[in-house]
gemmi code that builds the backbone of each chain (N, CA, C; Angstrom):
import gemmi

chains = {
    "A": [
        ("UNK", (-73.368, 166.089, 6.581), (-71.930, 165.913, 6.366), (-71.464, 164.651, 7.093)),
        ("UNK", (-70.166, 164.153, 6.866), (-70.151, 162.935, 7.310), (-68.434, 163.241, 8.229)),
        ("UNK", (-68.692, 162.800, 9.502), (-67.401, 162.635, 10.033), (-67.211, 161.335, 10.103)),
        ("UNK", (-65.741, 160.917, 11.167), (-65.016, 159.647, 11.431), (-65.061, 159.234, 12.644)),
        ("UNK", (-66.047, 158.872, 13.279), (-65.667, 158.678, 14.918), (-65.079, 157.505, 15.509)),
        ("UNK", (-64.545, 158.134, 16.373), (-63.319, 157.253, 17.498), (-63.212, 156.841, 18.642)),
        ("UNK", (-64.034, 155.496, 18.928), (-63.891, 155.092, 20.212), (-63.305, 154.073, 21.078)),
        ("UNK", (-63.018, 154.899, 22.352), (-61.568, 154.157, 22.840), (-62.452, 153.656, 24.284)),
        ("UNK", (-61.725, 152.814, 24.748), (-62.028, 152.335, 26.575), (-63.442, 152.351, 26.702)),
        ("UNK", (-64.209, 152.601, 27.627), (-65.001, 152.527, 28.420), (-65.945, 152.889, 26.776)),
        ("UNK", (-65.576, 154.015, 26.410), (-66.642, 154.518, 24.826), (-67.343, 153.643, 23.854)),
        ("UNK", (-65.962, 152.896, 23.945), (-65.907, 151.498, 22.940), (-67.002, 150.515, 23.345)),
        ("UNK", (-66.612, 150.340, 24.713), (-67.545, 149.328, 25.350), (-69.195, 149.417, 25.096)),
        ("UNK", (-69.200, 150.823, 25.509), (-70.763, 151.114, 25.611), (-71.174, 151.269, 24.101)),
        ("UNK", (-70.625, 151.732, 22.785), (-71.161, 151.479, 21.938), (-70.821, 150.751, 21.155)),
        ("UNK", (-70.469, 149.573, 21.663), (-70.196, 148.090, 20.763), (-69.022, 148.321, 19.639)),
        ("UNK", (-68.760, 149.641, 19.131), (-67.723, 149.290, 17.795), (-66.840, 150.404, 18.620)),
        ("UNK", (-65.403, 150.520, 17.388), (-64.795, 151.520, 17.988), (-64.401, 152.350, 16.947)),
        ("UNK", (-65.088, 152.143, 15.602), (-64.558, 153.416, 14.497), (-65.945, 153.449, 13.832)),
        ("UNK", (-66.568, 154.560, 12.749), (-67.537, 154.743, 12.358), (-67.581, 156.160, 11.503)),
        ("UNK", (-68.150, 155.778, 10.458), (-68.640, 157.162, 9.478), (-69.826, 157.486, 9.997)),
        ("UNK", (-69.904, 158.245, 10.732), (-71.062, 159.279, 10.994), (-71.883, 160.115, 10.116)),
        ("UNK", (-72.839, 160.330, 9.788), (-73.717, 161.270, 8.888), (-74.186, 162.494, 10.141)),
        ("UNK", (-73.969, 163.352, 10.199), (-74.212, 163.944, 11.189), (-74.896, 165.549, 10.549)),
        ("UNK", (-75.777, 166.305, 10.978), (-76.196, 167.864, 10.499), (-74.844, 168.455, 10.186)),
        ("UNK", (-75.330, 169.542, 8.916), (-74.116, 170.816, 9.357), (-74.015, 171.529, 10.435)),
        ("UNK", (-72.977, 171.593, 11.098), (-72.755, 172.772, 11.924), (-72.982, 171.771, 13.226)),
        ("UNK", (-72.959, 170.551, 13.383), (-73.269, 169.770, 14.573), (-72.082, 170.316, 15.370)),
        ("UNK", (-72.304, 169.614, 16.608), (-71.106, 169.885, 17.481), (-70.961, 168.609, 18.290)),
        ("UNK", (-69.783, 168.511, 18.760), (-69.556, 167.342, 20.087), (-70.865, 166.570, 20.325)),
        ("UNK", (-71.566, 168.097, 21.056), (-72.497, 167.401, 22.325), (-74.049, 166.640, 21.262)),
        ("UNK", (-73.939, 167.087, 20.459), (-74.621, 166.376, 19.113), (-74.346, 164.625, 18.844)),
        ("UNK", (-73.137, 164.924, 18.877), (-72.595, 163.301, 18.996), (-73.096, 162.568, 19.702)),
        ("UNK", (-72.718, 162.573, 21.007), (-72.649, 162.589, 22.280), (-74.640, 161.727, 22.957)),
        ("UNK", (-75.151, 162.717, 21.981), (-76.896, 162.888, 21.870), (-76.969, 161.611, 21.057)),
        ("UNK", (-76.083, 162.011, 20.304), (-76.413, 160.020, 19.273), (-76.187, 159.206, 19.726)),
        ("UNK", (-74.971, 159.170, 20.684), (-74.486, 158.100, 21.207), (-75.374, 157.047, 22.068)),
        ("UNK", (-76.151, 158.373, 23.094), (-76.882, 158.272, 24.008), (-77.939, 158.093, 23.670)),
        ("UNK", (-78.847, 157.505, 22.261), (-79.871, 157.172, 21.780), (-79.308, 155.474, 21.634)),
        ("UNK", (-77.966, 155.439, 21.549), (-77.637, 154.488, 21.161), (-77.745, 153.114, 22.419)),
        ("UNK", (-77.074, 154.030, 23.373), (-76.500, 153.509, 24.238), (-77.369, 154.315, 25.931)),
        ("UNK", (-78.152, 154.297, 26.198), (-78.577, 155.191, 27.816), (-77.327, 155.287, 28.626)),
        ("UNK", (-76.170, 154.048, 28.363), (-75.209, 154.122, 29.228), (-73.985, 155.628, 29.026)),
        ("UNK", (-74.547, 156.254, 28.012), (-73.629, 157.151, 27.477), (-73.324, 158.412, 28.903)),
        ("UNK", (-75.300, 158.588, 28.752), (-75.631, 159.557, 29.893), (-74.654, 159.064, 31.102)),
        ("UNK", (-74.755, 158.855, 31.644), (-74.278, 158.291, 33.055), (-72.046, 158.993, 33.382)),
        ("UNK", (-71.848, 159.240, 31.397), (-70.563, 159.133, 31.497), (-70.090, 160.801, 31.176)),
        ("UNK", (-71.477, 161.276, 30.928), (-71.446, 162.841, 30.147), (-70.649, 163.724, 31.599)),
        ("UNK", (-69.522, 164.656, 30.834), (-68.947, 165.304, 31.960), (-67.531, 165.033, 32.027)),
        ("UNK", (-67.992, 163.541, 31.927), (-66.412, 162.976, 31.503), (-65.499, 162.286, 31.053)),
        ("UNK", (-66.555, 163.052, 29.520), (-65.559, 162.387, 28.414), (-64.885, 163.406, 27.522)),
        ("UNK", (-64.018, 163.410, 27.452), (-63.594, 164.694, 26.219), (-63.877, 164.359, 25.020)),
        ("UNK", (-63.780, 165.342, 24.180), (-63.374, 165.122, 22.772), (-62.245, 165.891, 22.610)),
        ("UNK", (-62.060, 164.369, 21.569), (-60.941, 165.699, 20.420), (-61.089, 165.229, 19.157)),
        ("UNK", (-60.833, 166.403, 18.291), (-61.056, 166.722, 17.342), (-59.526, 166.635, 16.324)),
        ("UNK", (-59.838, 166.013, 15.198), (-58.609, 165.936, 14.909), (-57.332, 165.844, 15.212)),
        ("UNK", (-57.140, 165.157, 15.927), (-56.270, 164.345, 17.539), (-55.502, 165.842, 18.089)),
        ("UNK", (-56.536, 166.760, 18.548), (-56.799, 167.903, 19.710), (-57.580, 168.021, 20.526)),
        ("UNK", (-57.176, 168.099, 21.910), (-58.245, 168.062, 22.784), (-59.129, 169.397, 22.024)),
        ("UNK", (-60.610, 169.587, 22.061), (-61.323, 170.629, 22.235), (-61.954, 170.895, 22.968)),
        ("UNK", (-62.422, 172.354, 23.035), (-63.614, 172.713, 24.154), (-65.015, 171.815, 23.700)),
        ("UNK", (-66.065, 172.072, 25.718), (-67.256, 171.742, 24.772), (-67.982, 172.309, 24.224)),
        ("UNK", (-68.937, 171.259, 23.408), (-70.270, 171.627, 22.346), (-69.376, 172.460, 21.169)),
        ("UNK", (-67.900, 171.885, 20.677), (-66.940, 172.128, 20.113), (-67.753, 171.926, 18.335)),
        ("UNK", (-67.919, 173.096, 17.766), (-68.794, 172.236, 16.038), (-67.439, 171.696, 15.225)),
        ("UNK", (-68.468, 170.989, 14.982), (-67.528, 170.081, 13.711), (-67.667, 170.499, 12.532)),
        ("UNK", (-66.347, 169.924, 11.669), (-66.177, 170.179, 10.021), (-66.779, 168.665, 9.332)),
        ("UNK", (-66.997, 169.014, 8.293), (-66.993, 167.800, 6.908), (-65.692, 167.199, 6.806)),
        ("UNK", (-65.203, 165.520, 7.452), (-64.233, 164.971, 7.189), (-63.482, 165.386, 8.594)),
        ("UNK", (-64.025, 165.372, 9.700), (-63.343, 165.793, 11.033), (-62.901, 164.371, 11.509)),
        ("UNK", (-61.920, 163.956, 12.004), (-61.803, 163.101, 12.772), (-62.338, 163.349, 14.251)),
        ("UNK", (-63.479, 162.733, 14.694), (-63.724, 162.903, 16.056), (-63.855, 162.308, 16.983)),
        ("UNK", (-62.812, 162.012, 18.089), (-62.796, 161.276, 18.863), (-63.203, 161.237, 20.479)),
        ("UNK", (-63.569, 160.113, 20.958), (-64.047, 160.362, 22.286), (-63.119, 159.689, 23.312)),
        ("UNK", (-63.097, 160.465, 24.134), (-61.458, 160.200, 25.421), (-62.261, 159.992, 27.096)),
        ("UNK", (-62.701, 158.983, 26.833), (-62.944, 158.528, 28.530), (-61.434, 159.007, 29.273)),
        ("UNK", (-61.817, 159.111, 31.082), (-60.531, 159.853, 31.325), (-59.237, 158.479, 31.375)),
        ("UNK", (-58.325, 159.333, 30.749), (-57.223, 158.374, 30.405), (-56.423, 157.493, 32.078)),
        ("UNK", (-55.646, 156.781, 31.536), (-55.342, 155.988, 32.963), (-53.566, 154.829, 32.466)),
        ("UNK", (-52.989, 156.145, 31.755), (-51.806, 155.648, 31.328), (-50.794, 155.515, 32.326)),
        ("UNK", (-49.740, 155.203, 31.748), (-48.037, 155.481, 33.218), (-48.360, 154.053, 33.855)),
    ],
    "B": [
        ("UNK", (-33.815, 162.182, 19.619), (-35.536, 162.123, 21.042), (-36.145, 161.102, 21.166)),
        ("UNK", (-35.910, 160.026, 22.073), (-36.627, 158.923, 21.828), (-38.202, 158.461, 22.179)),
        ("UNK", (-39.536, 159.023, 21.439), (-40.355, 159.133, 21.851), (-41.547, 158.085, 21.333)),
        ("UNK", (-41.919, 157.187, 21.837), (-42.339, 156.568, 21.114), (-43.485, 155.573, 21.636)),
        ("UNK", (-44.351, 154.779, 21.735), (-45.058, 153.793, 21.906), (-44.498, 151.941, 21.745)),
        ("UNK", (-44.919, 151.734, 22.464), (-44.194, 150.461, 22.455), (-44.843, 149.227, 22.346)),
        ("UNK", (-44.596, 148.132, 21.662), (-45.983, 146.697, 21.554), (-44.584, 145.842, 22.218)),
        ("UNK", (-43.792, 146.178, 22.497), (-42.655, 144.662, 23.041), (-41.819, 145.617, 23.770)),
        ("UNK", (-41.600, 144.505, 25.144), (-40.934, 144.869, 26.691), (-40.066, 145.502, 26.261)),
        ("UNK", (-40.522, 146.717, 26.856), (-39.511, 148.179, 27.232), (-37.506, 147.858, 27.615)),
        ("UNK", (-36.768, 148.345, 26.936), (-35.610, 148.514, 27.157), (-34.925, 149.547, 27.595)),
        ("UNK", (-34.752, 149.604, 29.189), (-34.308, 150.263, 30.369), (-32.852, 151.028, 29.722)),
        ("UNK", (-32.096, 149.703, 29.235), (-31.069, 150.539, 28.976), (-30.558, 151.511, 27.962)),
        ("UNK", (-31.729, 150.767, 26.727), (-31.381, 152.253, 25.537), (-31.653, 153.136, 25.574)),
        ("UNK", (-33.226, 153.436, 26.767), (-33.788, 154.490, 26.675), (-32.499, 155.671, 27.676)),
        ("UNK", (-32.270, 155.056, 28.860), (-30.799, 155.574, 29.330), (-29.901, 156.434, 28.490)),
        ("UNK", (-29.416, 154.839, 27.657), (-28.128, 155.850, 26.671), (-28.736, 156.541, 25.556)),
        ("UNK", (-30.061, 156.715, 25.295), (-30.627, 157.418, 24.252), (-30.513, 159.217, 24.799)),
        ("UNK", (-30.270, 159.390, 26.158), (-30.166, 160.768, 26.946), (-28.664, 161.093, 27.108)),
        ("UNK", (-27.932, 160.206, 27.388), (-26.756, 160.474, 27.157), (-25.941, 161.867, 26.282)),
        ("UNK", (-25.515, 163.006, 26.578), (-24.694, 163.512, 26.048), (-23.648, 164.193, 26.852)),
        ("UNK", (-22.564, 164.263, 25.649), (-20.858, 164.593, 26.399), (-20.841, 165.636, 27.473)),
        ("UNK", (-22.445, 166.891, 27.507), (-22.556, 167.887, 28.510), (-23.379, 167.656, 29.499)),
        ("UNK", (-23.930, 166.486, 29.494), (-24.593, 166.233, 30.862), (-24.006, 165.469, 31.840)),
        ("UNK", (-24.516, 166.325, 33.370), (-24.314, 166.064, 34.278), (-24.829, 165.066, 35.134)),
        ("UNK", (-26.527, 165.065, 34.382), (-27.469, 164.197, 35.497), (-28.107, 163.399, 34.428)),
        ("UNK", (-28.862, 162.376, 34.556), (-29.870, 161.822, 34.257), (-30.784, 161.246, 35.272)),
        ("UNK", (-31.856, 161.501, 34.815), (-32.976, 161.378, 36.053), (-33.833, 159.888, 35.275)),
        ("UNK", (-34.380, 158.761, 35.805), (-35.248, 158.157, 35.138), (-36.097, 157.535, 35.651)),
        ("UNK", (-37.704, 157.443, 35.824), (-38.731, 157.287, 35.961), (-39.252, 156.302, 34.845)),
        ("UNK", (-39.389, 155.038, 35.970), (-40.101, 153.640, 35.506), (-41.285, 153.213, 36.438)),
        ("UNK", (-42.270, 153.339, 35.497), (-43.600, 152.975, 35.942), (-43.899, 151.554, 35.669)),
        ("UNK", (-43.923, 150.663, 36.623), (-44.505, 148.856, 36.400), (-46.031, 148.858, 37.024)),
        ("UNK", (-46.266, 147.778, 36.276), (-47.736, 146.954, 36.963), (-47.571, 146.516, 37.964)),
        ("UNK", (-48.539, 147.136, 38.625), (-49.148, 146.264, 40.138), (-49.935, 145.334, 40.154)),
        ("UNK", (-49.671, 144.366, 40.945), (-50.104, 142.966, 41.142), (-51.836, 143.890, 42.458)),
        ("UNK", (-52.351, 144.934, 42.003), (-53.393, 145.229, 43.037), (-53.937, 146.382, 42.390)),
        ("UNK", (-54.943, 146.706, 42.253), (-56.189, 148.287, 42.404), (-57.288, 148.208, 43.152)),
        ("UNK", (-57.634, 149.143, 43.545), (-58.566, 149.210, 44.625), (-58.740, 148.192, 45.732)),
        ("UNK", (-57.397, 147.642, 46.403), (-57.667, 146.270, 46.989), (-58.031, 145.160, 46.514)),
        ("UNK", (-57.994, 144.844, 45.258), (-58.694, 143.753, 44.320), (-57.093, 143.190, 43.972)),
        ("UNK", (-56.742, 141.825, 43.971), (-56.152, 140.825, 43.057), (-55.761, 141.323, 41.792)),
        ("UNK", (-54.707, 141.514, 41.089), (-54.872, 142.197, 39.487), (-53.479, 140.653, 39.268)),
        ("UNK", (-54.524, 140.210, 38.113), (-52.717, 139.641, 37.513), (-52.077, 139.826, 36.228)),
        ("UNK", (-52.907, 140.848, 35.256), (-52.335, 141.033, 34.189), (-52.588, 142.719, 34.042)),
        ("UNK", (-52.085, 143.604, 32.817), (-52.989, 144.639, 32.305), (-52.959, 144.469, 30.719)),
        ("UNK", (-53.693, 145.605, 30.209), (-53.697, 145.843, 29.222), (-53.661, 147.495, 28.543)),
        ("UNK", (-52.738, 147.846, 27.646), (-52.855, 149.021, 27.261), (-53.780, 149.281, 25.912)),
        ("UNK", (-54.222, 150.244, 25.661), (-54.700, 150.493, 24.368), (-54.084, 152.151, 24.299)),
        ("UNK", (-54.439, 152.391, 23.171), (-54.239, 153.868, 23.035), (-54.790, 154.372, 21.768)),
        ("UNK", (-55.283, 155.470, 21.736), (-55.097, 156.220, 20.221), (-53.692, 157.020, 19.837)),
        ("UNK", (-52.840, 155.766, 18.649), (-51.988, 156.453, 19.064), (-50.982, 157.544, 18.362)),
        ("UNK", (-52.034, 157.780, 17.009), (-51.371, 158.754, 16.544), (-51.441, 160.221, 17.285)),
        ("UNK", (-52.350, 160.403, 18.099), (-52.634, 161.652, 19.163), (-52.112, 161.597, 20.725)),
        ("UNK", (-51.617, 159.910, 20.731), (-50.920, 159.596, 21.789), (-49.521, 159.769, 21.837)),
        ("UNK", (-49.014, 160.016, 20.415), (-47.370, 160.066, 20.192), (-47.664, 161.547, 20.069)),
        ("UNK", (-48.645, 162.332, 19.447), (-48.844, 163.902, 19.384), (-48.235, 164.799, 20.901)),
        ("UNK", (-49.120, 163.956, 21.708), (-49.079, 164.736, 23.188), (-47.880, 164.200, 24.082)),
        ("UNK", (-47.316, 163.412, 23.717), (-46.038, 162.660, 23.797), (-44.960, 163.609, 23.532)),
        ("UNK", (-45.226, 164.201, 22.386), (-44.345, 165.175, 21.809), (-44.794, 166.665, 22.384)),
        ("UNK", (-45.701, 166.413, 22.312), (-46.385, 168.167, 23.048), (-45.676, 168.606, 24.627)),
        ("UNK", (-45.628, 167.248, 25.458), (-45.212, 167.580, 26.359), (-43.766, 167.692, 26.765)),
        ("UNK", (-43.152, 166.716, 25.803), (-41.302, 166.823, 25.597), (-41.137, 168.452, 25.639)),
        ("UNK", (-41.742, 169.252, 24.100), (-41.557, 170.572, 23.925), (-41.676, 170.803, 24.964)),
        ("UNK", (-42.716, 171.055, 25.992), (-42.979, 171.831, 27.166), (-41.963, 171.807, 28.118)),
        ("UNK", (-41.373, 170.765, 28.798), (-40.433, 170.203, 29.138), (-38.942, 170.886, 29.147)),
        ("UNK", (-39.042, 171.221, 27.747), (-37.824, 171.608, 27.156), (-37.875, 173.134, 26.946)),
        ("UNK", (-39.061, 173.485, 26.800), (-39.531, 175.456, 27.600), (-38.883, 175.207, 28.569)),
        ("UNK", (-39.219, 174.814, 29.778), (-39.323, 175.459, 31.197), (-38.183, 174.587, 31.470)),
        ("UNK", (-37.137, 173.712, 31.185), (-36.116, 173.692, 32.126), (-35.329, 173.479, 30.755)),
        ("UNK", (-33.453, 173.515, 31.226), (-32.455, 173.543, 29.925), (-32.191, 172.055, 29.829)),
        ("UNK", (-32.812, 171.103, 29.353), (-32.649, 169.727, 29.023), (-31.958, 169.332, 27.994)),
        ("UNK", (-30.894, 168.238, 28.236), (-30.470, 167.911, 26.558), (-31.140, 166.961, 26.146)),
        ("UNK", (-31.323, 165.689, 26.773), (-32.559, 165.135, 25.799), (-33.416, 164.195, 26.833)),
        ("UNK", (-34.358, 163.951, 26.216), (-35.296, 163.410, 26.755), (-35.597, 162.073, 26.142)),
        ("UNK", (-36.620, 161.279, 26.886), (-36.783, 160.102, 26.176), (-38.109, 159.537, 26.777)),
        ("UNK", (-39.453, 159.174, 26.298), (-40.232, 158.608, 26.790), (-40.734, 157.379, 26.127)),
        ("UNK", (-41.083, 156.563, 26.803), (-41.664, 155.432, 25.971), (-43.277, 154.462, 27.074)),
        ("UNK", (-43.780, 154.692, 25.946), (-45.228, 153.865, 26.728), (-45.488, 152.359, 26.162)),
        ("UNK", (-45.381, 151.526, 27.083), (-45.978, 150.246, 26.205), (-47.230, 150.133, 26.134)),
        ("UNK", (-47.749, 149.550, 25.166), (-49.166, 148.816, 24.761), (-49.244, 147.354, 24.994)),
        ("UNK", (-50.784, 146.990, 24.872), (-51.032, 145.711, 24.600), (-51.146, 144.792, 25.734)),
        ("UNK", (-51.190, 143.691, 26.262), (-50.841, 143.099, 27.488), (-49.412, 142.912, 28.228)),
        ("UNK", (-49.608, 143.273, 29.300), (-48.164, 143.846, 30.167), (-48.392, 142.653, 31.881)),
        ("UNK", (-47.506, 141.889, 31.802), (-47.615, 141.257, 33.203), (-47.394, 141.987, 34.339)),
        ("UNK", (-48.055, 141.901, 35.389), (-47.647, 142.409, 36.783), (-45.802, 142.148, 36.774)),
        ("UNK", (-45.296, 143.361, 37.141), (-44.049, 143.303, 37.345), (-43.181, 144.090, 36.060)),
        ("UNK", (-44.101, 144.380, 34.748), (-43.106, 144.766, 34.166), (-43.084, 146.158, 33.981)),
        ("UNK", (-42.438, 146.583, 32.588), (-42.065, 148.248, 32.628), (-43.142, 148.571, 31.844)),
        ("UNK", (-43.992, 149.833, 31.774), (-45.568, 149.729, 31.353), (-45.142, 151.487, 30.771)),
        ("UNK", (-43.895, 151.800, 31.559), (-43.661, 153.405, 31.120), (-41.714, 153.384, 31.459)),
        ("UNK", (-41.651, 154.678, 30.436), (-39.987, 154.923, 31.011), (-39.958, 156.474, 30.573)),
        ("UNK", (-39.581, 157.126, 31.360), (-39.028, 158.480, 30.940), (-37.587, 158.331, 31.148)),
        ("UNK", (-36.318, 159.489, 30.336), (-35.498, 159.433, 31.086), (-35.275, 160.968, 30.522)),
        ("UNK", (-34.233, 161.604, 31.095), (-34.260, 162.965, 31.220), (-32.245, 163.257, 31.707)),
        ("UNK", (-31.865, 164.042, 30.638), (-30.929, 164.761, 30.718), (-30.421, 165.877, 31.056)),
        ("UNK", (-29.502, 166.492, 31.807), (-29.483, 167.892, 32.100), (-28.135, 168.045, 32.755)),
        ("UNK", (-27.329, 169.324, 32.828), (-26.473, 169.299, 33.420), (-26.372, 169.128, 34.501)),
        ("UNK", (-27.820, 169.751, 35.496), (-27.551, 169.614, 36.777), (-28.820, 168.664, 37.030)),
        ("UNK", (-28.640, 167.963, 38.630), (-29.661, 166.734, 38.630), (-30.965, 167.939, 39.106)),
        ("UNK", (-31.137, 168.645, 39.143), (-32.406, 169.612, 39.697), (-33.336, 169.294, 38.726)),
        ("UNK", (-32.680, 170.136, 37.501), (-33.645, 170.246, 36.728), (-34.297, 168.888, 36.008)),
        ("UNK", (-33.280, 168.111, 35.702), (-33.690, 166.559, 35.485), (-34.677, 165.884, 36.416)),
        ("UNK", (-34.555, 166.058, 37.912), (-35.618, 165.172, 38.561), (-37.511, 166.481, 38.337)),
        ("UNK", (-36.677, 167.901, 38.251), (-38.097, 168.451, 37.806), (-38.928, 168.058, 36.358)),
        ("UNK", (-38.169, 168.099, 35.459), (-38.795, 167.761, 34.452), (-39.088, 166.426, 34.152)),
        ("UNK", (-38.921, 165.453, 34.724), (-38.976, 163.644, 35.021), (-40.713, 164.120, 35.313)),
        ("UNK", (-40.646, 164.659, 36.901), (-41.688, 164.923, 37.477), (-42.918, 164.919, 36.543)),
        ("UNK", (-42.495, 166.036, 36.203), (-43.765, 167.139, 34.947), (-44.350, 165.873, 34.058)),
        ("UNK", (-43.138, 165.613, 33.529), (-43.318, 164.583, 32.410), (-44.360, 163.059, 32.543)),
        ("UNK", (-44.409, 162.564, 33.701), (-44.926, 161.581, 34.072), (-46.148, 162.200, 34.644)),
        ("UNK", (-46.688, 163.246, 34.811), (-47.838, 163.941, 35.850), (-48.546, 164.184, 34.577)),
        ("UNK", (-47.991, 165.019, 33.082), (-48.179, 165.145, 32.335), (-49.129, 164.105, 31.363)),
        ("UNK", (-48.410, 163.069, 31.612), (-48.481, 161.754, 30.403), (-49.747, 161.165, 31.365)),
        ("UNK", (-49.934, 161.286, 32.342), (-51.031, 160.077, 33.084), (-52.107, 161.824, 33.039)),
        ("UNK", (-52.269, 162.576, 33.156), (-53.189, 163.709, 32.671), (-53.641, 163.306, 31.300)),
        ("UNK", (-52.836, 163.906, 30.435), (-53.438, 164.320, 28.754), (-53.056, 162.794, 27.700)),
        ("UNK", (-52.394, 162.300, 28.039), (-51.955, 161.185, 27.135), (-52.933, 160.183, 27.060)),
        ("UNK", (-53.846, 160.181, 26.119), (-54.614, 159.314, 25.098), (-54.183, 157.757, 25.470)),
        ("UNK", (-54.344, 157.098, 26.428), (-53.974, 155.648, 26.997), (-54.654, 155.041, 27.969)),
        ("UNK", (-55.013, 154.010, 28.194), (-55.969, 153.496, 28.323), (-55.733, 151.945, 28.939)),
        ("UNK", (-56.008, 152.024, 30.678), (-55.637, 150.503, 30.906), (-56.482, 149.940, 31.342)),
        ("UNK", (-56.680, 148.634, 31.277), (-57.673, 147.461, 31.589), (-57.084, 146.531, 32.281)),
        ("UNK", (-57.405, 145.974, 33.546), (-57.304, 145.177, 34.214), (-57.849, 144.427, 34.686)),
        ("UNK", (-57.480, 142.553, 34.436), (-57.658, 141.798, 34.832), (-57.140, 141.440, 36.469)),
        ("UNK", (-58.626, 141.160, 36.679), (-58.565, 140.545, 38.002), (-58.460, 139.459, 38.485)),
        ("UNK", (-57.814, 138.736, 39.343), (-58.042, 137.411, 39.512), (-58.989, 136.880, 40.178)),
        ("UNK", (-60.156, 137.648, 40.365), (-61.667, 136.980, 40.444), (-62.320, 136.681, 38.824)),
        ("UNK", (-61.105, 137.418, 37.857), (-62.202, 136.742, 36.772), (-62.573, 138.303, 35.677)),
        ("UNK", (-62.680, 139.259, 36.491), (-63.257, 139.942, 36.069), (-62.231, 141.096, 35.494)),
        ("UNK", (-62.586, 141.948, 34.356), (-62.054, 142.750, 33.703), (-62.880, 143.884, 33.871)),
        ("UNK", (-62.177, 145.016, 33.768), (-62.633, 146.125, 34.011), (-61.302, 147.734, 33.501)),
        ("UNK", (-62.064, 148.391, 32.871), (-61.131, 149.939, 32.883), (-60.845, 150.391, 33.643)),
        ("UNK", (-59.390, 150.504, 34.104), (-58.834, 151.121, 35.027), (-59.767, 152.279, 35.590)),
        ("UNK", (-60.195, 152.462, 36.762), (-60.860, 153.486, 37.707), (-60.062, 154.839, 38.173)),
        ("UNK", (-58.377, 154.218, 38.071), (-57.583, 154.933, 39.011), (-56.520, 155.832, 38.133)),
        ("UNK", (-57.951, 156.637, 37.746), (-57.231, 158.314, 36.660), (-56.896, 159.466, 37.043)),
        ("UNK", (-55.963, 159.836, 36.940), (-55.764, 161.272, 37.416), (-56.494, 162.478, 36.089)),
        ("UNK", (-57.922, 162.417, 36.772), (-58.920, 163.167, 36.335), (-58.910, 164.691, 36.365)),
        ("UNK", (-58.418, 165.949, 35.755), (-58.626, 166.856, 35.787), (-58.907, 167.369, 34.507)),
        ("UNK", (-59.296, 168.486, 34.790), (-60.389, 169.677, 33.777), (-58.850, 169.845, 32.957)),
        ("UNK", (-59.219, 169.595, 31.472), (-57.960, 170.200, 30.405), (-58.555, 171.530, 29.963)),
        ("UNK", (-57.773, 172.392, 29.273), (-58.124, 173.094, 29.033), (-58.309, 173.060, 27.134)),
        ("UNK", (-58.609, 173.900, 26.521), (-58.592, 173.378, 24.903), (-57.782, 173.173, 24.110)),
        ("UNK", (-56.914, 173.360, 24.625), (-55.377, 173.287, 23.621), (-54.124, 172.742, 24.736)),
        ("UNK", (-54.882, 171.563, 25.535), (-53.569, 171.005, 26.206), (-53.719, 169.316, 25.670)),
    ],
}
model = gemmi.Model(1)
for chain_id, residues in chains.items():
    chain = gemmi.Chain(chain_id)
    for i, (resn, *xyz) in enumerate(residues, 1):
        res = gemmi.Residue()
        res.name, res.seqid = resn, gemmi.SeqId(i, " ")
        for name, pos in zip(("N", "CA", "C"), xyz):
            atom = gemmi.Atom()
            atom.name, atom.element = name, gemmi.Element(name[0])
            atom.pos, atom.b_iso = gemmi.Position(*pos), 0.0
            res.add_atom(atom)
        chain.add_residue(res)
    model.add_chain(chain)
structure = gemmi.Structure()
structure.add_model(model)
structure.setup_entities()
């Protein structure tokens, strides 16, 4: 199935782009992502713990599964105000 | 409700009279600027980013909340984006209420709120040169539906 992923700050950095159609298993979850990322990038590991996701601009829990056509985004911790 | 994201310097005073009504007593308002410093380091510019259709979401998520727990007439927040010089307005809440209590509580919430869950994102230039993502997050455990 294919999601939309979303990366912001520090996410962005480490994997060079900041939007992407994903092909991902059925029934994947977050930490699935997360596993790709970190094939992508070793720097991913280092950040696991604390990054959220959200899911269809909602924070979710982790190892949260995904739908077909999910927007899924990754939230290094924010640093607004 | 003036809630919104911002790409051009924040205006102090509409967001003011945007709280304004004939039954309030107080207005409370909370302006957040850039510091010319983080971590002891030189800073001379920032930068915002955001995601911000989930950034105006929780923007709004937290107004509602706001407006649970104390009797507010209106509220108003605004975040700027994009590059922001040391010195300017980078945030504005402002907050209505009959009495000033509840206005400086829900100001509070609101700004504790927005630097927690709000989808935003700053980068700062240093004047050694160097750029880097803000370090200085108020990091806590969300829960799944905040």
């Amino acid at each position: 199935m294919k999601v939309t992923l979303l990366l912001f700050s520090v996410a962005k950095d480490l994997a060079g782009f900041d939007t992407k159609e994903l092909e991902v298993p059925d029934h994947a979850t977050t930490d699935d992502v997360l596993e790709m990322l970190s094939k992508l990038n070793s720097g991913f590991l280092a950040w696991k713990g604390r990054l959220r996701f959200a899911v269809n601009q909602e924070y979710v829990p982790p190892n949260f599964e995904l739908h077909p056509g999910d927007e899924v985004a990754i939230i290094p911790p924010v640093s607004g105000g | 409700m003036m809630i919104r994201i911002a790409n051009e310097p924040i205006d102090l005073q509409s967001i003011v009279r945007s709280v304004i009504t004939p039954e309030s007593g107080g207005i409370n308002v909370f302006v957040g600027t850039t510091r010319n410093h983080a971590g002891g380091r030189s800073v001379d510019l920032l930068e915002y980013e955001a995601y911000e259709p989930m950034a105006l979401k929780m923007m709004h998520a937290i107004v509602e909340e706001a407006k649970e727990r104390w009797p507010l007439h209106a509220v108003a927040v605004v975040h700027r984006l994009g590059r922001v010089e040391v010195g300017e307005v980078s945030v504005a809440i402002a907050v209505s209420s009959a009495h000033r209590k509840e206005a400086f509580e829900a100001t509070r919430f609101l700004i504790d709120e927005l630097k927690r869950v709000v989808p935003i994102w700053k980068r700062e230039y240093f004047s050694d040169g160097s750029v880097e993502w803000s370090q200085q997050t108020d990091e806590q455990v969300v829960s799944s539906n905040t």
